[in-house]
C-alpha positions in Angstrom: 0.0 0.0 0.0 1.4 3.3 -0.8 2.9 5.7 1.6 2.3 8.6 0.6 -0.6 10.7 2.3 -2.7 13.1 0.8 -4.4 15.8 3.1 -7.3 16.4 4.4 -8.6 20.4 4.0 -11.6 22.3 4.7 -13.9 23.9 2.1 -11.7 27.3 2.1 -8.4 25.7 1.3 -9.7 23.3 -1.3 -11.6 26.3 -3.3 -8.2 27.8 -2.4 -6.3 25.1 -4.4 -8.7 24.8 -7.6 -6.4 25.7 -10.3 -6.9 29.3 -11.9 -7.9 28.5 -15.2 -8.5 30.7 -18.7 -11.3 28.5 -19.8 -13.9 31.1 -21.5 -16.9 30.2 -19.4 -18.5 33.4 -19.1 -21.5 32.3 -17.0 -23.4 29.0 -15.3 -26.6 28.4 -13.6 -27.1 25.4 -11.4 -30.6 24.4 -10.2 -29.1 23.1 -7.4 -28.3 26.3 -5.8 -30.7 28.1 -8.2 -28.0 31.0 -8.7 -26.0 32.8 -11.8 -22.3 32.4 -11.1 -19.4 34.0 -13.6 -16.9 32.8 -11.3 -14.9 29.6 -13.4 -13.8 28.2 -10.5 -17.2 27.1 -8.9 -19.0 26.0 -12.1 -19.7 22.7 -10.5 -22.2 19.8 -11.3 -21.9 17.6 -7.8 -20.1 14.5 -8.8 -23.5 12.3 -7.3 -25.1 14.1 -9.9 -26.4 10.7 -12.4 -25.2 12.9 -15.2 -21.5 13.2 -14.0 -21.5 9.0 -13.4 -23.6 7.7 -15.2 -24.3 9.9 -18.1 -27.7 9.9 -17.6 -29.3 13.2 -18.5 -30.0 15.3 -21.7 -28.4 18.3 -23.7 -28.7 21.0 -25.8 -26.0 23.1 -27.8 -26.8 26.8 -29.3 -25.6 30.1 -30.3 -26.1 33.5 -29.0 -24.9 35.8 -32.5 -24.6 39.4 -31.5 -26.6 39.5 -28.6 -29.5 37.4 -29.8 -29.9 33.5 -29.0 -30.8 31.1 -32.5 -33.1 28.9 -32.4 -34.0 28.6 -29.0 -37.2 27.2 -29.4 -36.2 24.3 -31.6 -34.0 23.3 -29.3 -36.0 23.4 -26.4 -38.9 21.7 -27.8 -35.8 18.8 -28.5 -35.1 18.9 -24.7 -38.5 18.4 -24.0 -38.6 15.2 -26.4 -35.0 13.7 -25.5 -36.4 14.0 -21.4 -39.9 12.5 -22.5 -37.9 9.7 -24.2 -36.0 8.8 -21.3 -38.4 10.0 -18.6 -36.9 12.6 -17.1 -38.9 15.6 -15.6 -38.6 18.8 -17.0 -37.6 21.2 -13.4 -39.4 24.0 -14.7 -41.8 24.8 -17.6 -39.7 25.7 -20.9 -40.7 29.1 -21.0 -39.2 30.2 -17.5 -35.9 28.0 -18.6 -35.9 30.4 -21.2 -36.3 33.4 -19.0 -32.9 31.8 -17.2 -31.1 31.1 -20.3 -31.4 35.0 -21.3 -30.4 35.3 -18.0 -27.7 33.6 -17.8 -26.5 34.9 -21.3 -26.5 38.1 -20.2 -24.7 38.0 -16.7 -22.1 36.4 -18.7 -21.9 39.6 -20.5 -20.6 38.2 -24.1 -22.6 39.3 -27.1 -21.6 36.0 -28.9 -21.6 33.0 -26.9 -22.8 29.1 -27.2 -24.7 28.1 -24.6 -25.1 24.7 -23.2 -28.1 23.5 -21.4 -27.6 20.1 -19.3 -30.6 18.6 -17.9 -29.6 15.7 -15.7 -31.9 13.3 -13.8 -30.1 14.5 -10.4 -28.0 14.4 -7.4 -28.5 11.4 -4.4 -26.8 8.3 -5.5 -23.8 6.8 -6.8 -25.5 4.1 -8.2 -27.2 3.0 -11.2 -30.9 2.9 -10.0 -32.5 6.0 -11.4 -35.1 6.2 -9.2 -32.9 6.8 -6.4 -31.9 10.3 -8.0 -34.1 13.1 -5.6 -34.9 15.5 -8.4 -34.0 16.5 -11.7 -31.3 19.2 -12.1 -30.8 21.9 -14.7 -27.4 23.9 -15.4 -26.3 26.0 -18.0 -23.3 26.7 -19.2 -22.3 30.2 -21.3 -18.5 29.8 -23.0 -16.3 31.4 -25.6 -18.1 31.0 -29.8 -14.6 30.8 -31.4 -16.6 31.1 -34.8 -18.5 34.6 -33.6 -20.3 35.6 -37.3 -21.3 34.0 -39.9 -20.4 36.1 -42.8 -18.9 34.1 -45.6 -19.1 30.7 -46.0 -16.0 28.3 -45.5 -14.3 27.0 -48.6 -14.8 23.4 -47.5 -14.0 20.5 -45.0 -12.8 17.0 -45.6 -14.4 14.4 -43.6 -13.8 10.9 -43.6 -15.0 7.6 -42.7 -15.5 6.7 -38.7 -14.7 3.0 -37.6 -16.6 3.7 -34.2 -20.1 2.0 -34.7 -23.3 3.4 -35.2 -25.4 4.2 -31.8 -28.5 2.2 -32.0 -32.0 2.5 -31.7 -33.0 5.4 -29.6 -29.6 6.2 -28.7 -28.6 7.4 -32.0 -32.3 10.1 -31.6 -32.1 11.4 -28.0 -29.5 13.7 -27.3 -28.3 12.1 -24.1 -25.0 12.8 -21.7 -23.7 9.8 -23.0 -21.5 11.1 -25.3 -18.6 8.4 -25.6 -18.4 7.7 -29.2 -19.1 10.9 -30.7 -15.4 11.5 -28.6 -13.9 8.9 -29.9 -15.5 10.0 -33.7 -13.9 13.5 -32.9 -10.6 11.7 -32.1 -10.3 9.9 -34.9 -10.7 13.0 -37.2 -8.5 14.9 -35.2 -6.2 11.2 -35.5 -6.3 11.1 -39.5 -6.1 15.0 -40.2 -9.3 15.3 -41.4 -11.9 18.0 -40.3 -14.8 15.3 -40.0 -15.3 11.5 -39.8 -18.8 10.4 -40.4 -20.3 6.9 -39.6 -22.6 4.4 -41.8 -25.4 2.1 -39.9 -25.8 -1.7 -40.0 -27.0 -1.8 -43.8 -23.7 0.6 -44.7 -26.0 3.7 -45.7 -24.3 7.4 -44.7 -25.7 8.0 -40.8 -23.7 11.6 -39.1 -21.1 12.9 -37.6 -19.2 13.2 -33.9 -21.6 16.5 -33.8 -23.0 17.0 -37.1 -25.5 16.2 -39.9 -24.3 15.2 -43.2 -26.6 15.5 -46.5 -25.4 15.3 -50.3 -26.9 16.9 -53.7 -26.9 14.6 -56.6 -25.9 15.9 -59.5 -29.6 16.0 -60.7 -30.1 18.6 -58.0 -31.4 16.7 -55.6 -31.1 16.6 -51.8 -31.1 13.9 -49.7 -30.7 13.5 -45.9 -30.7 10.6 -43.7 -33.4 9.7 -41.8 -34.1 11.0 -38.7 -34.8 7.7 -37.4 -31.4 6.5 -37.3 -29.6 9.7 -36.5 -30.0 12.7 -33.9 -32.2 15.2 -35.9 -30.1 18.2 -35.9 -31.5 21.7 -35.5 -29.3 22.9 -38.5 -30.2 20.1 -40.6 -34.0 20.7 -39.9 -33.7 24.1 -41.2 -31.4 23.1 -43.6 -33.7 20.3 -45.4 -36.7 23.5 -44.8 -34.7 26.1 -47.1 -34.4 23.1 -49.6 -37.9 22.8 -50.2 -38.4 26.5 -50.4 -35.4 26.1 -53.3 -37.4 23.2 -54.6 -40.4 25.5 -55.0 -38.2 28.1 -56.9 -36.8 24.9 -59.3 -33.4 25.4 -57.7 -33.6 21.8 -56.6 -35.5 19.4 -58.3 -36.4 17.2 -55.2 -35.7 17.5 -51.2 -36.0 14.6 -48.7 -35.0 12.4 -45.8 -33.9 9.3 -47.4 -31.3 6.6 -47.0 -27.9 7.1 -49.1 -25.4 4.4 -49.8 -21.6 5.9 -50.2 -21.7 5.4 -54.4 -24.7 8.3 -54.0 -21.9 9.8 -51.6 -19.0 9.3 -53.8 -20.8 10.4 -57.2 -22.3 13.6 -55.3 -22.5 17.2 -56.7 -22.0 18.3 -53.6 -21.8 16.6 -49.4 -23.0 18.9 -46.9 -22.3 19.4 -42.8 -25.0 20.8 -41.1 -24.1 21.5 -37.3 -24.5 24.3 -34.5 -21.1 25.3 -35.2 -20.0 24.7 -38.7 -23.4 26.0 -39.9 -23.9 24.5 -43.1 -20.4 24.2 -44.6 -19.3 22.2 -47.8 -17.7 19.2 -47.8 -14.8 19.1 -50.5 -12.7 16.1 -50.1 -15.0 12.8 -49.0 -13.1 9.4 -48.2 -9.7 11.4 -50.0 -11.3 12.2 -52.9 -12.6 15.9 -54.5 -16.3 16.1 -53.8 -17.6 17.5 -57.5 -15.1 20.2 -58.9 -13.2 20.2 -55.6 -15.2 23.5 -54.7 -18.1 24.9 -52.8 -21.2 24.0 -54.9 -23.9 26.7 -55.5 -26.9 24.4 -53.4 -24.4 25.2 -50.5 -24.0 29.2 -50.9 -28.1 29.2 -51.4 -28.6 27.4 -48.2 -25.4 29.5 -46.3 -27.1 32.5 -47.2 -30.8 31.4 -45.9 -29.1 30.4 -42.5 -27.3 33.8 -42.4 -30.3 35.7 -43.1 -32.2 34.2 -39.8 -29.0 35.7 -37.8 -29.8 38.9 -38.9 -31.8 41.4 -36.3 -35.4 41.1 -38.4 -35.4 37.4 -38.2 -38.5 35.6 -36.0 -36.2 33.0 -35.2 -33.7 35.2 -32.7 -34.5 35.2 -28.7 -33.1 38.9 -27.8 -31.0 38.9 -24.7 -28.9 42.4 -24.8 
């Protein structure tokens, strides 16, 4: 047994020994002490939390884009579905979780910001029983938008294919805590140099990203998605696959739909999309090593950049004001 003795300290000295860290987090609310905090160092989630153990909660990811959250009610109304799924109580009606996101947003005091919003099933056991937990917890998290505008869209990613399997059934449609092998997809892109890997389900037909959607236009102008029963329906990708129908109305597409695609649709594509929080919609130009198309951003891609932009702009419905 090893000799070496570690000691024992009070609450003072062990806040006292937390390491000061530049972290970007602007701002966190915790349910648990039903406070705003925008001190780093106490942005805690108690580690008998079933969310910190087990992974057993939900989450959302969005943007606040100069001063004004995206989407927040797509992504709320997700929440709700991913907790009904699982049967975890929503803490508080989603209107007055809005009331603390904007909140929250706001003591953080950072025009452009994501926002995460972690809804665990709660604190009281170290166990596995869920029904041990005493009550549901919210917290939200405010941090630093590296990508802070969305003004022109990027030139293209390359993305390749994951070996880390496919989650299945209602795994791969709730947007749980359990967030294991969308790490291990994001290490394995960061592993092979690539900006992306992507994963196939059991019959090998295209599924998504670590954290992203992935959709392709043929070259007869059509747009296909996967399902959304065997992937995580992304907010992005929702509006995404929206815009196209609008663009199918105006002939710029011929068709637009959720539909399973095999990787010769992939590899004989016009144009591969990635749809995510983040990345926006953002072409892909190199799939499995080889040019997607020309090698370039297709013109499907800059229509459907520039419909996404316009609904970050201050007219848009779909903005939440906070400052």
């Amino acid at each position: 047994m090893s000799e070496i003795l570690k000691k024992v300290v009070n609450r003072d000295e062990w806040l006292d020994r937390l390491p000061q860290m530049d972290n970007k987090l602007y701002a966190m609310y915790s349910s648990v002490t039903d406070c705003i905090v925008t001190d780093p160092s106490v942005m805690n989630v108690p580690v008998d939390d079933h969310m910190v153990h087990r992974g057993d909660g939900v989450f959302e990811s969005f943007k606040c884009v100069d001063g004004n959250l995206y989407n927040l009610v797509d992504h709320l109304d997700r929440l709700k579905s991913s907790c009904e799924t699982l049967g975890i109580e929503l803490p508080i009606p989603l209107d007055q979780m809005g009331d603390i996101i904007v909140q929250t947003v706001l003591a953080g005091g950072q025009r452009n910001a994501l926002v995460r919003l972690l809804l665990s099933r709660g604190q009281g056991t170290m166990g596995v029983n869920p029904y041990a937990c005493l009550k549901p917890e919210l917290y939200i998290v405010v941090y630093e938008l590296q990508q802070t505008c969305i003004e022109q869209m990027p030139e293209g990613v390359s993305v390749a294919l994951s070996k880390i399997p496919i989650k299945p059934g209602m795994f791969a449609r709730v947007k749980t805590c359990n967030y294991l092998p969308n790490v291990l997809m994001k290490k394995e892109a960061v592993d092979l140099g690539v900006d992306f890997t992507v994963s196939l389900d059991e019959n090998r037909f295209l599924a998504e990203g670590a954290t992203e959607n992935i959709g392709i236009v043929t070259r007869g102008k059509e747009l296909f998605m996967p399902p959304p029963e065997r992937v995580l329906a992304g907010t992005t990708a929702k509006r995404a696959m929206e815009f196209a129908k609008q663009l199918q109305k105006e002939r710029v597409v011929t068709n637009a739909e959720f539909r399973s695609i095999n990787l010769g649709a992939v590899r004989s594509a016009a144009e591969v999309h990635i749809y995510g929080t983040t990345p926006n919609i953002t072409p892909v130009t190199v799939f499995d090593g080889k040019p997607v198309g020309d090698g370039k951003p297709g013109p499907i891609a800059r229509r459907l950049f520039e419909m996404l932009k316009d609904e970050m702009l201050p007219a848009s419905t779909r903005l939440t004001k906070v400052f």
